[in-house]
C-alpha positions as a printed NumPy array, in Angstrom:
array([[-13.682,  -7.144,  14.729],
       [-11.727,  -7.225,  11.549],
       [-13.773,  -6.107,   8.08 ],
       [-12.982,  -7.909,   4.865],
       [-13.448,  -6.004,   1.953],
       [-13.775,  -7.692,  -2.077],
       [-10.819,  -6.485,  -4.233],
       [-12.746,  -4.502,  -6.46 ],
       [-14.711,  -6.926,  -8.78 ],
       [-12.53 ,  -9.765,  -8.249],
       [-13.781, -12.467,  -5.568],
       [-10.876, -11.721,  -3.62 ],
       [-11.599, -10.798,   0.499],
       [ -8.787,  -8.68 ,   2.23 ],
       [ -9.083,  -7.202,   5.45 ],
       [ -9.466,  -3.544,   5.583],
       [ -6.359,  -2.612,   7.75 ],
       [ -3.288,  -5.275,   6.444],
       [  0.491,  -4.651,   7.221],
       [  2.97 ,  -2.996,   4.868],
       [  7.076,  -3.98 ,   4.92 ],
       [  8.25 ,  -0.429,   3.423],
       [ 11.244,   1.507,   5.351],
       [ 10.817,  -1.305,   8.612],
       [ 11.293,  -4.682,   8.115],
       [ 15.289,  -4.888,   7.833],
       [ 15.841,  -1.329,   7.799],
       [ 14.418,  -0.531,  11.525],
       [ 13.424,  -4.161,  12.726],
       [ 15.399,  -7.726,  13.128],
       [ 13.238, -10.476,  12.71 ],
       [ 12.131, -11.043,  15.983],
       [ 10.561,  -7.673,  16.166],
       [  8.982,  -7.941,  12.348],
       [  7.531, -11.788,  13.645],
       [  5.901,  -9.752,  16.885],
       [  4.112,  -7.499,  14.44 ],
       [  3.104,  -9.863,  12.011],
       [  1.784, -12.145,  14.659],
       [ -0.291,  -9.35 ,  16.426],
       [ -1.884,  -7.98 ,  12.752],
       [ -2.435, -11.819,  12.203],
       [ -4.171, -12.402,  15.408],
       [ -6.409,  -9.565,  15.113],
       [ -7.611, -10.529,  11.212],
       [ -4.961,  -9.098,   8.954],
       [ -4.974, -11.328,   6.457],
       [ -2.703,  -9.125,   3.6  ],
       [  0.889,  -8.777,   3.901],
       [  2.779,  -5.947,   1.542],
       [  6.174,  -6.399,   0.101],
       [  8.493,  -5.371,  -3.193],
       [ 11.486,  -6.5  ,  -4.722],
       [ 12.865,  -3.236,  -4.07 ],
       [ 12.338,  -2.865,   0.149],
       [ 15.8  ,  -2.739,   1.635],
       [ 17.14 ,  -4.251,  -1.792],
       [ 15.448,  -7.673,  -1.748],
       [ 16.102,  -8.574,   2.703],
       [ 12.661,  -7.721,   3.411],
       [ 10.87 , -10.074,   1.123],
       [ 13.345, -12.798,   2.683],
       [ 12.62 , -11.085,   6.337],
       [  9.395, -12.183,   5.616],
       [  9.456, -15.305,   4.178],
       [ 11.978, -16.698,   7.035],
       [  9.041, -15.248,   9.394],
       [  6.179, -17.041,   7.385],
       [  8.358, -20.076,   7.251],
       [  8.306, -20.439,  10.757],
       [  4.971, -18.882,  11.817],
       [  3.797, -22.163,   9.723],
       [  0.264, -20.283,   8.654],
       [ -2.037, -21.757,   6.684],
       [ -1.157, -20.54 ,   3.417],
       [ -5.227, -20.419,   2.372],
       [ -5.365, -18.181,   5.354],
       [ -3.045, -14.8  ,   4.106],
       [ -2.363, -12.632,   0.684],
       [  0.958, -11.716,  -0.105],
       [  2.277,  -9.636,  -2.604],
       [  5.347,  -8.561,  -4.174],
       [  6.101,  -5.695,  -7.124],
       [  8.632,  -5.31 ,  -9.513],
       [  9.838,  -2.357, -11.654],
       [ 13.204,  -0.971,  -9.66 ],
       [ 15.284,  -3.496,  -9.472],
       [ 16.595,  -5.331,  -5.843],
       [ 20.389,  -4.881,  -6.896],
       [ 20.531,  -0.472,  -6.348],
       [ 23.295,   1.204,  -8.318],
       [ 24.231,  -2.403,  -9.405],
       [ 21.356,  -2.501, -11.643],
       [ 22.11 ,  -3.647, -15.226],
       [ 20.245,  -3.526, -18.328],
       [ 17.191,  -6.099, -18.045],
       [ 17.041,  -5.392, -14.136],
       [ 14.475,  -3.151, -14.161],
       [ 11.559,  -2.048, -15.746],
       [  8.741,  -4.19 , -17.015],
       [  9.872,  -6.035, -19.948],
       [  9.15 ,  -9.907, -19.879],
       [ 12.672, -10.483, -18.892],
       [ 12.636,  -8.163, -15.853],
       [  9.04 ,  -9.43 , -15.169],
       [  9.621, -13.005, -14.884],
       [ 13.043, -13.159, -13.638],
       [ 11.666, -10.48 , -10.539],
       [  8.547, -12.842, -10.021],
       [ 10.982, -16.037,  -9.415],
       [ 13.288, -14.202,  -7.464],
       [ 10.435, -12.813,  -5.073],
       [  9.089, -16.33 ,  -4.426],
       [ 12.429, -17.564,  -3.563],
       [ 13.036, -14.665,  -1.343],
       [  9.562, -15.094,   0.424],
       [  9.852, -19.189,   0.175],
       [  6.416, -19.281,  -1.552],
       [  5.239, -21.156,  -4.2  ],
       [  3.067, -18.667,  -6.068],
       [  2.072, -14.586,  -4.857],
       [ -1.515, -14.113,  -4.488],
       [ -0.941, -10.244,  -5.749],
       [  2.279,  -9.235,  -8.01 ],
       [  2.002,  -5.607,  -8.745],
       [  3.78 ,  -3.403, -11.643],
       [  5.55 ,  -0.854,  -9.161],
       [  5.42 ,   1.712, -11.341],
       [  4.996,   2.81 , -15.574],
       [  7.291,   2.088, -17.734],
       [  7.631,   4.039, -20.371],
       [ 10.049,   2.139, -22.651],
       [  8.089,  -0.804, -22.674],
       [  4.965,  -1.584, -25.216],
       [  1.735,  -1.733, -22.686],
       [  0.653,  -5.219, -24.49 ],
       [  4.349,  -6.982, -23.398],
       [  3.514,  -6.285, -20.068],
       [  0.202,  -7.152, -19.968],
       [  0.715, -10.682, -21.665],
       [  3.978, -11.184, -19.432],
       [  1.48 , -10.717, -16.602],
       [ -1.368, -12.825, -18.219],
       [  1.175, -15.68 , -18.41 ],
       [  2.54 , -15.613, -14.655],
       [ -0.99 , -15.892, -14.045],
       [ -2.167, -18.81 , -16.325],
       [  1.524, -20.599, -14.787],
       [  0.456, -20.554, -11.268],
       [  2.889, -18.042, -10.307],
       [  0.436, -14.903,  -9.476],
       [ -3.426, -15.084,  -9.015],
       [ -4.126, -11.256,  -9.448],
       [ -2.209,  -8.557, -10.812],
       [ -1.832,  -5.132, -10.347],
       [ -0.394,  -1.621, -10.917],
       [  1.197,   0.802,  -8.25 ],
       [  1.197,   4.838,  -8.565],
       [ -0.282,   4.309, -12.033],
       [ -2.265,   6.935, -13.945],
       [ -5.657,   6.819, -14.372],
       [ -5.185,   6.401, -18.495],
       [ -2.097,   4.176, -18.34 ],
       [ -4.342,   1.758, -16.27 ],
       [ -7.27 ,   1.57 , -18.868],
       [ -4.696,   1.395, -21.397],
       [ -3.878,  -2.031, -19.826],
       [ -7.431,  -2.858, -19.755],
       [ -7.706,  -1.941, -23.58 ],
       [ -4.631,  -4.241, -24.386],
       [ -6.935,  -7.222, -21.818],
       [ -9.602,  -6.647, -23.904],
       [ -8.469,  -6.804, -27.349],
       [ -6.197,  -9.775, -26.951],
       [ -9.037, -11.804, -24.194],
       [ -6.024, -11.494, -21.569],
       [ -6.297, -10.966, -17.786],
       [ -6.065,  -7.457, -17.279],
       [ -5.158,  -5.429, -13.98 ],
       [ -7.492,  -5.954, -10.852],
       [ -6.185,  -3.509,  -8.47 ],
       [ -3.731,  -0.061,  -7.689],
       [ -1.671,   0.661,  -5.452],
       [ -1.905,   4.546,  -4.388],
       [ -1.103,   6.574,  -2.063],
       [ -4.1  ,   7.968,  -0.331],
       [ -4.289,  10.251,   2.918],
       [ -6.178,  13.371,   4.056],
       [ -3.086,  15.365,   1.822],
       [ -2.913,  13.339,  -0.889],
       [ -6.569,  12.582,  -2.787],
       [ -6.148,  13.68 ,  -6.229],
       [ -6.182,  10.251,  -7.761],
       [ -8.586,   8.228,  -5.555],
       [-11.058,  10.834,  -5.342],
       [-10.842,  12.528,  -9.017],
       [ -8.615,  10.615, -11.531],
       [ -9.743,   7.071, -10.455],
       [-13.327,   7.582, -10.397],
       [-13.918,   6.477, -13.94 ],
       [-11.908,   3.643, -13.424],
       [-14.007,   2.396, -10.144],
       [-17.566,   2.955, -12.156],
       [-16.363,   0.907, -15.397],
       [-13.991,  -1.953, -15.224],
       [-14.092,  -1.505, -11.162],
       [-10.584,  -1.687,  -9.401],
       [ -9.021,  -2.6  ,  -5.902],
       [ -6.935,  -0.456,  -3.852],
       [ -4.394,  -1.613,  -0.993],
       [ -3.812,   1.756,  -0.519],
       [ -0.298,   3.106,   1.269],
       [  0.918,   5.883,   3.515],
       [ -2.148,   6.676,   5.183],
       [ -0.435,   8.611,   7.734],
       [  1.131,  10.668,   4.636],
       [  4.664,   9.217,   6.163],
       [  4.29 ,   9.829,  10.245],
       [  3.22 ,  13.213,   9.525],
       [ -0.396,  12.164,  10.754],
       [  1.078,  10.684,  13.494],
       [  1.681,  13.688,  15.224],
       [  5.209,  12.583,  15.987],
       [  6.56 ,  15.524,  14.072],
       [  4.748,  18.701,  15.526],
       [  7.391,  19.54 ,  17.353],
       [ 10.616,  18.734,  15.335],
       [ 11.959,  15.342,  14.445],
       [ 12.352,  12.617,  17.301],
       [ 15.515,  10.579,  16.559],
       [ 15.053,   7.125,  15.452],
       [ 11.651,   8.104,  13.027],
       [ 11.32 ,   7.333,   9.188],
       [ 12.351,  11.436,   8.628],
       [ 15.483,  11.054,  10.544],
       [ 16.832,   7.727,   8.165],
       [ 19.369,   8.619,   5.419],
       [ 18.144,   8.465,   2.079],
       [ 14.481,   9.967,   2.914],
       [ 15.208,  13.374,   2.682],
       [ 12.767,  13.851,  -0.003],
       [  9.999,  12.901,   2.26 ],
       [ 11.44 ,  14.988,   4.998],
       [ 11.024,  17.888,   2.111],
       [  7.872,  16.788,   1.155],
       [  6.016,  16.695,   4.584],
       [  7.468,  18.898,   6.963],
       [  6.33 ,  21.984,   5.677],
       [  4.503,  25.303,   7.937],
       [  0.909,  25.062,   7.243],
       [  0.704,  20.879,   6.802],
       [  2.289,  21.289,  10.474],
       [ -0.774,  23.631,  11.185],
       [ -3.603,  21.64 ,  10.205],
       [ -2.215,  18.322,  11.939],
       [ -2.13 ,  20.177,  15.075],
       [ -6.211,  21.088,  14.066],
       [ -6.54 ,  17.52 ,  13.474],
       [ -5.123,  16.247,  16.191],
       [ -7.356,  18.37 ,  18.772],
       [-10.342,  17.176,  16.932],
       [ -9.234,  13.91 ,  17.307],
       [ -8.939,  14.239,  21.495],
       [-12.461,  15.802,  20.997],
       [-13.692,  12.854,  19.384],
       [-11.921,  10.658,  21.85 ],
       [ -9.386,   9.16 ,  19.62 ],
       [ -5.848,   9.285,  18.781],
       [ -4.743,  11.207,  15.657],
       [ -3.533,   7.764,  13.809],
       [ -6.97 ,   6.329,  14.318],
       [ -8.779,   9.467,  12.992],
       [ -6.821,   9.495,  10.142],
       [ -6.783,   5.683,   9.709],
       [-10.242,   5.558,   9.977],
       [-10.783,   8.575,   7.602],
       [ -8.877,   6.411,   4.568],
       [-11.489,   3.61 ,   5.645],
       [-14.39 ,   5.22 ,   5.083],
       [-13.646,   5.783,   1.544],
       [-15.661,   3.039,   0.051],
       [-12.985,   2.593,  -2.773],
       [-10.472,   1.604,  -0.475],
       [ -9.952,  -2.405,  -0.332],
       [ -7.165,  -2.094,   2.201],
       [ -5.019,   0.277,   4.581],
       [ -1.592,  -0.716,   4.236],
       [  0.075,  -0.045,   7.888],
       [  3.759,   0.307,   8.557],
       [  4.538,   0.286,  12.474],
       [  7.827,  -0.283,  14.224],
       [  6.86 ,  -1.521,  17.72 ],
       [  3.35 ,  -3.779,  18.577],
       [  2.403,  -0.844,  20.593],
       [  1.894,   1.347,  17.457],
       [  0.585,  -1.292,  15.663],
       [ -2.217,  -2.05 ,  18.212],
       [ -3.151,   1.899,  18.415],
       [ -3.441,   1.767,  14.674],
       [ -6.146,  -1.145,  14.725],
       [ -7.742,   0.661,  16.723],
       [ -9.479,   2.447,  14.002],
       [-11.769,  -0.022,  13.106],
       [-13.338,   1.145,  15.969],
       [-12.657,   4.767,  15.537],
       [-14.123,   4.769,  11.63 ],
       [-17.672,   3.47 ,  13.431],
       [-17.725,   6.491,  15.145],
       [-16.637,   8.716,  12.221],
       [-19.734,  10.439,  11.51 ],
       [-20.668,  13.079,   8.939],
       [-20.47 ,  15.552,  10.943],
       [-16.729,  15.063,  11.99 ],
       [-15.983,  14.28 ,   8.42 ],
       [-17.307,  17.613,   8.144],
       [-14.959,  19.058,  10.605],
       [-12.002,  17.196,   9.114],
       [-12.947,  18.586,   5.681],
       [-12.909,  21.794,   7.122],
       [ -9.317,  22.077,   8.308],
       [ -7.303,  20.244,   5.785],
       [ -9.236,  22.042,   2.562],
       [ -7.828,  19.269,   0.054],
       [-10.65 ,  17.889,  -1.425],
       [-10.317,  17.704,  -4.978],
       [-12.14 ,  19.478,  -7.304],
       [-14.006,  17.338,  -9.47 ],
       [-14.888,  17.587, -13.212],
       [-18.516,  19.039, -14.321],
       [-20.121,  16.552, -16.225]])
């Protein structure tokens, strides 16, 4: 059974595990096999669907609204959300194409709702800082695509923890709608800002998370222990960096750790570390990316997996990957 989790203070339910459009749709899927997934996550309770002006330059945001189109879902029935900061056009990108000035903001937010043949986007996230643009024009731009109908929540993606108050400041002072949720990646490598530099943020003005790459990019899919398999996300031109990032000696070591521990615990890998992200209670969402139903279906499995995630195997899973932050004395 699916588990809906409240967007951080906001009144907003999304289900714990939702589907992400980054790298696949258009890049590794047509749109029948993107409508297959969709379909499945739908059918099992996924209610939140993850997209951004940027993902294959604009064709998966209209991937997914031809799919949507036809699916003919209730619309009450499904979030979807779009982000803007890097443009859709690539190396084409002119002035005003990027960023988050007004212009960029508004002109990205129509463009996404054409693409995805909706008539407003329940989330509509700032993809990333912008440092040449005053905090309070970006707040009010997003203030007013909310008070127009065009958004109902906005948010912030890969964020830091003061840049995000310093939106909430900016809310405050003027009485405008400030940010309700981040973006961030968060895996069993990667904890530094939901487990240390967010925790302020969570206890005071209280924050959602539709958290991405819990798999920390296939690594903890244990696809890659023994070289990379043709066809997979490391293998695609242009993701080199990630290829840098990931495959490295002793990340290679502890996945192999983990993944015994999962077979122990009689579970896959992907549903250990799945169900790991879940049972941090600051996590609203899961964002998956999958490339065949198969996949897809393994990684739902870890609703049922994170039941069975006790303390003592989070002990165990501590154990090997040694990344837990340290955390400030107060």
């Amino acid at each position: 059974m699916m588990e809906y989790r409240k967007m951080g203070k906001t009144g907003l339910q999304l289900s714990v595990l939702s589907l992400g459009s980054w790298v696949t749709f258009h890049k590794q899927l047509d749109d029948r096999k993107a409508e297959e997934l969709m379909s499945v996550a739908y059918d099992h309770g996924v209610n939140f669907f993850d997209n951004a002006e940027v993902y294959a330059l604009g064709e998966s945001e209209k991937m997914m609204g031809r799919i949507l189109k036809r699916k003919n879902w209730d619309r009450t029935s499904y979030v979807v959300s779009s982000k803007a900061y890097f443009g859709w056009r690539g190396k084409e990108n002119k002035p005003n194409q990027t960023g988050l000035s007004r212009k960029h903001l508004v002109e990205a937010c129509h463009e996404a709702l054409q693409r995805l043949q909706l008539d407003y986007l329940d989330l509509f996230f700032c993809h990333r800082p912008d440092k040449t643009t005053p905090i309070e024009e970006t707040v009010w731009t997003m203030h007013n695509l909310i008070q127009q109908g065009k958004i109902l929540y906005w948010g912030t993606s890969e964020w830091s923890g003061v840049e995000i108050m310093e939106a909430h400041r900016v809310a405050q002072q003027y009485g405008l709608i400030g940010p309700v949720v981040e973006q961030p990646q968060y895996n069993l490598f990667e904890r530094q800002k939901m487990e240390n530099e967010y925790l302020m943020i969570f206890k005071t003005v209280g924050m959602g998370t539709t958290i991405w790459s819990p798999l920390a990019s296939g690594i903890l899919s244990g696809k890659y222990n023994d070289g990379i398999p043709e066809g997979s996300r490391f293998s695609l031109s242009g993701f080199d960096w990630l290829k840098n990032r990931w495959m490295k000696e002793d990340i290679l070591n502890k996945v192999k750790q983990l993944a015994a521990l999962a077979q122990e615990a009689g579970m896959s890998l992907p549903e250990l570390s799945i169900a790991w992200c879940m049972k941090n209670p600051h996590v609203t969402t899961v964002i998956l990316g999958a490339t065949n139903v198969t996949q897809l279906q393994q990684n739902l499995n870890a609703l049922d997996a994170a039941t069975r995630l006790d303390e003592a195997l989070m002990e165990k899973i501590e154990h090997i990957v040694q990344t837990k932050p340290a955390l400030p004395e107060y």
